[in-house]
N, C-alpha and C positions, 0 to 999 in steps of 0.2 A: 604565384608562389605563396604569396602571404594566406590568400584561401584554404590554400593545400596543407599550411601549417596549423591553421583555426581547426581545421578537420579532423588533423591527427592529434593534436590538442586535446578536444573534445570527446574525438573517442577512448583516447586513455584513461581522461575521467572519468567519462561514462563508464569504461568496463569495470575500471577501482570503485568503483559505486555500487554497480548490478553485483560484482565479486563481496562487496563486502569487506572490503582493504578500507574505503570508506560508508562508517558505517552513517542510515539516518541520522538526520541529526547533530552529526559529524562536522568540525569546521573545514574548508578545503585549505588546501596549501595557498598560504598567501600569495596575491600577483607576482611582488618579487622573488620567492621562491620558485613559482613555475616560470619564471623569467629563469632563470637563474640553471633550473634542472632541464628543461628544453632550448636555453639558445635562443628564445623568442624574445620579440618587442611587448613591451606592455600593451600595443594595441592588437595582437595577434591573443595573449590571456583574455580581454576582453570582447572579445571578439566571441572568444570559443565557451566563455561562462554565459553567454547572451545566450549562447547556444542552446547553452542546457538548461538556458530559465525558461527558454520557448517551451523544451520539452517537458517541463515541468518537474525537473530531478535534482534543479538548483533554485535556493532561494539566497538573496544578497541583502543582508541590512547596510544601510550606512552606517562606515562607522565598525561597526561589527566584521564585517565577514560574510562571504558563501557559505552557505550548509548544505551539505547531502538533502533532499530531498526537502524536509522544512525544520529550521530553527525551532532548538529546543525551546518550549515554552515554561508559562509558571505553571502550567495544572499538576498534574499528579504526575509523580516521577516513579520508574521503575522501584520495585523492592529490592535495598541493597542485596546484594549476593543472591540474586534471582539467575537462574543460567540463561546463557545468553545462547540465541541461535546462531549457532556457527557454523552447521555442515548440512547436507543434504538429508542428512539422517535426522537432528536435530528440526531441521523443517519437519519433517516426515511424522515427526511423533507430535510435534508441537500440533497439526492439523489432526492428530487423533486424538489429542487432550480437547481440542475445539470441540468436534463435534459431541464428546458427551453435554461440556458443558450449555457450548451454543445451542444446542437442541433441547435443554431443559431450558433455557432463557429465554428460547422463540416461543417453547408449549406457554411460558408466566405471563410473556409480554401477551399473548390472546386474549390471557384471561384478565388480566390485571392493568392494559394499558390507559392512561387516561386520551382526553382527544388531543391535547398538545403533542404528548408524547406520540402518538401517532402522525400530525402533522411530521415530528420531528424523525421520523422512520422513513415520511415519504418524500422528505425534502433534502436527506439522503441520498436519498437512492434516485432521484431527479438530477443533483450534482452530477451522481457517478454514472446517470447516462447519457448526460451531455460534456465527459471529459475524455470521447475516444482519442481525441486529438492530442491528449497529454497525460503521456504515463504517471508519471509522479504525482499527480492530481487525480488522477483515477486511483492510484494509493490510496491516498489523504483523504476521501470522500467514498472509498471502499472500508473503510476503518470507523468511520465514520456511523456510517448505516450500520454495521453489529455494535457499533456503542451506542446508537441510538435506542435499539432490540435492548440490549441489557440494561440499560436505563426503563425501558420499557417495565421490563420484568416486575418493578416493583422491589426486589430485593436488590439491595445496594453490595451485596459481596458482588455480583455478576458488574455491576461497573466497578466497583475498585478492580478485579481481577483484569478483563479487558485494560484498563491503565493501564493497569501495571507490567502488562505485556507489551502495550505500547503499538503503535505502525507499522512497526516489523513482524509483525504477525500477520500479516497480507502477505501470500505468496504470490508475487508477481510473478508469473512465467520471463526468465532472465530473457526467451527470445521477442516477448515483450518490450523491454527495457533498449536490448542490443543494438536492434534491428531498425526502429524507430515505426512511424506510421506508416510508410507506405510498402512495408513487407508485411505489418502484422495483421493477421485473418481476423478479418473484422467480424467473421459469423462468430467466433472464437468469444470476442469481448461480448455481441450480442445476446451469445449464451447465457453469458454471467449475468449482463442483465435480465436477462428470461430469468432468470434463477432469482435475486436478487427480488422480482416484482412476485413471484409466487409467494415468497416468504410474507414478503408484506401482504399480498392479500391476503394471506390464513389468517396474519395478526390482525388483520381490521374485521375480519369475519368472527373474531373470538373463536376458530376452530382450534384448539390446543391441540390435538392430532397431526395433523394436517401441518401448522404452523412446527411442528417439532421434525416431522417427515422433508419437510423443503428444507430445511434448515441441514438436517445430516446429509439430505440428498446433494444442496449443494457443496458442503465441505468433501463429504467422497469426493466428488467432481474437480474439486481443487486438487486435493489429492492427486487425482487419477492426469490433472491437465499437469501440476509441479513436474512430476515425475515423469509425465511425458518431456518435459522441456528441457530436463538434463538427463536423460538417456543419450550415449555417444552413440550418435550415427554408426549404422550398420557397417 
């Protein structure tokens, strides 16, 4: 029985998470409170946050608290009164403001990268192809690798911007998140990293074309996969 609770538990965080009721970032409802709102034992909450640290969609400080996904840090904080993505549509435009900008950031970073900065592209995108196992961590290392690119750039508006959008500008496919590893289409994430290692090749080859082409090719694709992910079944 106490399993069956850790389950349902965990799922309901998990969905206030993937939803966006808890957002990145976010502190979870204290042990005692989801003591308290579910009826469960302290050892059934922990149980079901262990859960989601495996899956990589909860981080725990001592002391502190859970967070959505990972604990706010010191570096650069959103722009107050920056709009925030809150709907489907909002995602939607948010990856069509990417691709202008990420697509002039991938053509800078070809021309302008130095070798670290490259290094720091491809050790990126090395994390995020050894995190199929852990959505949340495929986040955090898919955010990663385009702030690496704008860092690339050489101009610094292309990483303040990136900041200031923050992690939440990863559109994770929800049935990503929902579903866990052993439903999600592994060709699916495979993709992304195809995608993900073409960009980086054009920036190590100084192709500016090329590096600007992968770059919107891949964000269309985000696009085109989001939107596949919350389409209501036929």
């Amino acid at each position: 029985m106490s399993r069956n609770l850790t389950a349902d538990l965990a799922a309901d965080l998990r969905t206030r998470i993937v939803d966006g009721v808890i957002q990145p970032g976010d502190k979870l409802p204290s042990e005692n409170t989801l003591m308290g709102d579910f009826g469960v034992s302290r050892t059934v909450v922990r149980s079901a946050l262990t859960r989601l640290q495996a899956e990589g969609l909860v981080e725990t400080e001592r002391g502190r608290g859970s967070f959505a996904l990972t604990p706010p840090d010191d570096g650069p904080q959103p722009v107050p009164g920056s709009r925030p993505v809150a709907s489907v549509e909002d995602r939607l435009h948010l990856l069509e403001f990417r691709m202008g900008v990420e697509a002039e950031a991938a053509a800078l970073a070809a021309r302008n990268h130095s070798d670290r900065q490259l290094r720091a592209v491809n050790a990126a995108l090395e994390q995020f192809a050894a995190s199929a196992d852990h959505p949340g961590h495929a986040m955090k290392s898919d955010f990663e690798f385009h702030r690496a690119i704008a860092a690339a750039s050489g101009n610094p508006f292309y990483s303040d911007c990136l900041a200031a959008l923050g992690q939440t500008m990863i559109a994770m496919p929800r049935t990503r998140l929902l579903t866990g590893v052993e439903h999600y289409a592994r060709d699916h994430f495979d993709q992304v990293v195809h995608e993900h290692r073409s960009i980086a090749a054009a920036i190590a080859d100084g192709d500016e074309r090329a590096a600007s082409a992968a770059m919107r090719s891949h964000l269309a694709n985000s696009r085109r996969r989001f939107k596949a992910s919350v389409r209501p079944p036929a």
